[in-house]
VOPAGU-2260 file (C-alpha; in pm, 1 decimal, decimal comma):
REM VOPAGU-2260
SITE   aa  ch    i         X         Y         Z
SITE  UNK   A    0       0,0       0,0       0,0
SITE  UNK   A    1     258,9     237,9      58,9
SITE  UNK   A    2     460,8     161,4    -246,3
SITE  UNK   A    3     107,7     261,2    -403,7
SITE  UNK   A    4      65,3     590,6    -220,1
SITE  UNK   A    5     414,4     710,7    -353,5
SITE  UNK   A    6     363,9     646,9    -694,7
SITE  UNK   A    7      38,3     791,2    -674,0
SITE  UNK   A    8     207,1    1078,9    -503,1
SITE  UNK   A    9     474,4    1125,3    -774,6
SITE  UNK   A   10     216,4    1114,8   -1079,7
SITE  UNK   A   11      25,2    1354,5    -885,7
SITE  UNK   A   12       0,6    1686,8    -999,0
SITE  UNK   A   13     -91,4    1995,8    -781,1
SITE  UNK   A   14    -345,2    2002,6    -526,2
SITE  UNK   A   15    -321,7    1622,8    -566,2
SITE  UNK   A   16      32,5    1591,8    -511,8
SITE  UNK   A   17     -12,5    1766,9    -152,8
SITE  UNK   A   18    -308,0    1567,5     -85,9
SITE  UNK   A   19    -133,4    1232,8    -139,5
SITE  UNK   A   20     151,1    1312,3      37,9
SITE  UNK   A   21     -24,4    1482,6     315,8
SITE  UNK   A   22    -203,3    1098,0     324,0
SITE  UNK   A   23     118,3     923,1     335,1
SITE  UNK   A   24     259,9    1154,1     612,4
SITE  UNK   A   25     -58,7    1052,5     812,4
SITE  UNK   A   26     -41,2     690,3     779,7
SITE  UNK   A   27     334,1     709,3     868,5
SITE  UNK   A   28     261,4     928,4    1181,9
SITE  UNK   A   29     -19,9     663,8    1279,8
SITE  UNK   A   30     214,7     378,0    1244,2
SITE  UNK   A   31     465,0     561,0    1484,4
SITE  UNK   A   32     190,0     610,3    1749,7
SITE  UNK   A   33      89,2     249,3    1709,1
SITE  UNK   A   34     470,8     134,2    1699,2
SITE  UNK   A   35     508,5     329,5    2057,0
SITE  UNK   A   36     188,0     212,6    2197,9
SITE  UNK   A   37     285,2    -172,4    2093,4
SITE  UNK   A   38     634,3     -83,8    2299,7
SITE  UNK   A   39     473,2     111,7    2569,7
SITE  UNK   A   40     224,6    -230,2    2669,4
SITE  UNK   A   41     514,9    -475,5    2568,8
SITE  UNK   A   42     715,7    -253,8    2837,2
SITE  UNK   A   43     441,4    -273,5    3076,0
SITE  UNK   A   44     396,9    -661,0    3067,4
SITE  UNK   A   45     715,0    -739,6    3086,3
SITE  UNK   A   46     822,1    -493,5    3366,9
SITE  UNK   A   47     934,8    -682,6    3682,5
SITE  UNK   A   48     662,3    -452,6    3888,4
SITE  UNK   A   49     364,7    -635,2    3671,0
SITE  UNK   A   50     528,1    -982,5    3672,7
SITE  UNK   A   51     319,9   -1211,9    3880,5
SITE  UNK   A   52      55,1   -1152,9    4195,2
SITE  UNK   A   53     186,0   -1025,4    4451,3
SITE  UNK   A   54      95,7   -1195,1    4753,3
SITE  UNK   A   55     352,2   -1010,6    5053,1
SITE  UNK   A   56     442,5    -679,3    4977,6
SITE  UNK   A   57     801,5    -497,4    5072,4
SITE  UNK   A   58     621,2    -266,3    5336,1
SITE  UNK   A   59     433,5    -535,7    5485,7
SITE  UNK   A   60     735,3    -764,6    5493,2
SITE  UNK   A   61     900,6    -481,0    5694,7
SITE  UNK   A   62     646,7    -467,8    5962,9
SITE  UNK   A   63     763,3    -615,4    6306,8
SITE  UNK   A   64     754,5    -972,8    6361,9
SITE  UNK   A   65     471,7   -1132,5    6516,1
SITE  UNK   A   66     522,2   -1312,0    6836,5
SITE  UNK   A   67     503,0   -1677,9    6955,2
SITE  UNK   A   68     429,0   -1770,0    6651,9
SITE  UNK   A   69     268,1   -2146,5    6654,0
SITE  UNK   A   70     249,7   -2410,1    6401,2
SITE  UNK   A   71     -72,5   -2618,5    6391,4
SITE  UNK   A   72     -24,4   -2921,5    6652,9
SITE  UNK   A   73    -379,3   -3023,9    6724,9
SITE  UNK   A   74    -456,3   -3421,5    6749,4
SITE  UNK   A   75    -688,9   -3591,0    6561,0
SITE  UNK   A   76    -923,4   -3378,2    6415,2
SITE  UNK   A   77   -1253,3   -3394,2    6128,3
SITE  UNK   A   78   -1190,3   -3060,8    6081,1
SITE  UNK   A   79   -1020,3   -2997,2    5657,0
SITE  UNK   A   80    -656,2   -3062,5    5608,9
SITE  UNK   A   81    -498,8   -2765,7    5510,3
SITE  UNK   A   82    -193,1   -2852,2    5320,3
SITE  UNK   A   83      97,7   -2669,3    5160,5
SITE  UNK   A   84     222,1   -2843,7    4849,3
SITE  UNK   A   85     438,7   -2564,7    4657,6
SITE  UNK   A   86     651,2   -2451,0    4788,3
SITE  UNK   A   87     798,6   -2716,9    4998,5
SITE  UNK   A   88    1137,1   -2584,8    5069,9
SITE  UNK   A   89    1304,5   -2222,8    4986,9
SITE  UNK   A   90    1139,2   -2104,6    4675,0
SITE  UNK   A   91    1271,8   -1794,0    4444,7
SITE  UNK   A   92     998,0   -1522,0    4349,3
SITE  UNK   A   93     793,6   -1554,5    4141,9
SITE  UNK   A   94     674,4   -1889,9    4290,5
SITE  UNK   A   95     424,4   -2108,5    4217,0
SITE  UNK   A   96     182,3   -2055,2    4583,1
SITE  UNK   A   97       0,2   -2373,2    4623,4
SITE  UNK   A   98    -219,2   -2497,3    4888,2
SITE  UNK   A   99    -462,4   -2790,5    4993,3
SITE  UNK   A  100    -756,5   -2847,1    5110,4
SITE  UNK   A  101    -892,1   -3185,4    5200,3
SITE  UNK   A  102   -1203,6   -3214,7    5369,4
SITE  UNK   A  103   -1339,4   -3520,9    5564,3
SITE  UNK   A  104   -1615,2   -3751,7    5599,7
SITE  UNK   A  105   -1862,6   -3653,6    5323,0
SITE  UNK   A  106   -1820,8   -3263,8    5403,0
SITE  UNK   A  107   -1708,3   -2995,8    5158,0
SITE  UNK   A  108   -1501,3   -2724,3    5192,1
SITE  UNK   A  109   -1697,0   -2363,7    5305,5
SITE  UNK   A  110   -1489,1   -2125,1    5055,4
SITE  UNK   A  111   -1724,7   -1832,5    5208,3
SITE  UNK   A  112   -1515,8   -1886,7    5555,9
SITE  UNK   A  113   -1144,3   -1888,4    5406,5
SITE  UNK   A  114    -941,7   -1663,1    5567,9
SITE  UNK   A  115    -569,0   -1578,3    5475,9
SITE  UNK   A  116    -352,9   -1354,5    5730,2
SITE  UNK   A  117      52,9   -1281,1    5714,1
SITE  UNK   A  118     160,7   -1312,8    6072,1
SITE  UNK   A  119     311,2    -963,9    6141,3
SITE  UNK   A  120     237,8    -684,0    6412,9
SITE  UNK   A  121     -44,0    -583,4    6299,7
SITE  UNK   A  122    -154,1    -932,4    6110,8
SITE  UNK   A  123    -245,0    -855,0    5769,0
SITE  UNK   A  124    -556,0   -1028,5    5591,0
SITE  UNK   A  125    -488,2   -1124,0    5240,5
SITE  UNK   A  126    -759,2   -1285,2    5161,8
SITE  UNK   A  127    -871,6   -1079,7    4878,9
SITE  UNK   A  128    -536,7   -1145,8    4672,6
SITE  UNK   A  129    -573,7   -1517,0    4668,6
SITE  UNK   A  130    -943,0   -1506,0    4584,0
SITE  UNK   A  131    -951,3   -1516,2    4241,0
SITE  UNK   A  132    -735,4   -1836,7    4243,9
SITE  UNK   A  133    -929,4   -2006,4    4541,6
SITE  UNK   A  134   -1116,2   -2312,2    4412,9
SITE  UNK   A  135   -1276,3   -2592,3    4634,9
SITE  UNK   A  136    -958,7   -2798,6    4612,8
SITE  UNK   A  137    -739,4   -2518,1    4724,8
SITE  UNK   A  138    -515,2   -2249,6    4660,1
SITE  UNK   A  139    -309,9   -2246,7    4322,0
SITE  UNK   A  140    -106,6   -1911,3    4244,3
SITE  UNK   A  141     134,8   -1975,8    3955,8
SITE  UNK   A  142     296,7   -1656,2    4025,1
SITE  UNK   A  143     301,8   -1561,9    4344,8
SITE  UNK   A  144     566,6   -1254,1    4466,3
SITE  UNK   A  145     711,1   -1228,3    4783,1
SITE  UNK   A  146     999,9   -1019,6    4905,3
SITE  UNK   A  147    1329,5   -1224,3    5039,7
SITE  UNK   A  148    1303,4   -1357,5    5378,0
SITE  UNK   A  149    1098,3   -1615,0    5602,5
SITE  UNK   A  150     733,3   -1489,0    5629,3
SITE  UNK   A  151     416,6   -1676,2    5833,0
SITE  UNK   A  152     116,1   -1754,5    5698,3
SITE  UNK   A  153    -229,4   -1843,5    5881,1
SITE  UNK   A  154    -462,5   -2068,9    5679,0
SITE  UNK   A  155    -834,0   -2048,5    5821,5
SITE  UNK   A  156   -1108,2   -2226,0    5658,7
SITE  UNK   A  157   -1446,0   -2434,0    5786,6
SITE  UNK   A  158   -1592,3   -2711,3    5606,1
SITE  UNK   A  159   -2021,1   -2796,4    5565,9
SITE  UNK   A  160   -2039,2   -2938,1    5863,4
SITE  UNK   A  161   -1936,4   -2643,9    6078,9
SITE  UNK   A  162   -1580,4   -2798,8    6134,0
SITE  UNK   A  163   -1278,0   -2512,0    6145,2
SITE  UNK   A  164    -892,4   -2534,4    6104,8
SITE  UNK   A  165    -656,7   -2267,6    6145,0
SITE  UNK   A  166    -284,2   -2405,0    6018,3
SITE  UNK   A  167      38,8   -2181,5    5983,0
SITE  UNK   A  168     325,6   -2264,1    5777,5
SITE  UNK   A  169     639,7   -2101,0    5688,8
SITE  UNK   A  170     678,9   -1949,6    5346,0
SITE  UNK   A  171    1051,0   -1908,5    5268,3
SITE  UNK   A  172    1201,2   -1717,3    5011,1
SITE  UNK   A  173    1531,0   -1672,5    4859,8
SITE  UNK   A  174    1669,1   -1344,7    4750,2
């Protein structure tokens, strides 16, 4: 097309010849502005900042330390299983976040009831970031970012039946 537009432009004569080029000029100025948008949104979604979902941020990993913190050592129980598959040991971010649920005898899962809180003073509810990868089965985040360091994690969810668990576990991650 533009090969077209030039010879068109050249064979011109007069008013013509200003018009054609004056139409060439624009569809090279909207290519430009297309060109930069296309690098602007490349940029974008492929800037570290808008890499995965951020599940701890920097200025809540910086809040003091919770406490006597303590790990989930309850006996026998029909309460769900609350499991954490990925990571098992020291992960690198982004990290695929992935946790389980596994209810018992006949009961499902209450998703309504899930609560997620990072164990710092004050405790932070997260809830809302992991919702939209909640599912009956669990947790799954393919992506999840957290800064460097060892962070706590409370896990609260109740099945049908009325049953609760509340399990912690250690999320650690490697600068």
């Amino acid at each position: 097309m533009d090969s077209e537009l030039v010879s068109r432009a050249a064979n011109a004569s007069g008013d013509h010849r200003i018009r054609c080029v004056m139409l060439a000029t624009s569809i090279w100025n909207n290519r430009m502005r297309a060109t930069q948008f296309a690098f602007v949104l490349c940029s974008m979604w492929l800037s570290p900042a808008n890499a995965g979902t951020v599940l701890i941020t920097e200025q809540e990993a910086s809040l003091p330390a919770k406490r006597g913190v303590a790990f989930d050592s309850r006996g026998i129980t029909r309460a769900p299983r609350v499991e954490l598959v990925q990571p098992v040991e020291v992960a690198y971010s982004p990290m695929r976040f992935q946790i389980r649920f596994q209810p018992s005898g006949g009961a499902t899962v209450d998703l309504t009831t899930l609560r997620v809180t990072y164990l710092k003073t004050p405790d932070v509810d997260i809830t809302s970031r992991v919702g939209r990868f909640v599912q009956p089965t669990g947790i799954d985040i393919p992506d999840a970012e957290a800064p460097a360091g060892e962070h706590y994690l409370r896990i609260e969810i109740t099945d049908s039946e009325g049953r609760a668990r509340s399990s912690v576990f250690s999320l650690k991650v490697s600068p």
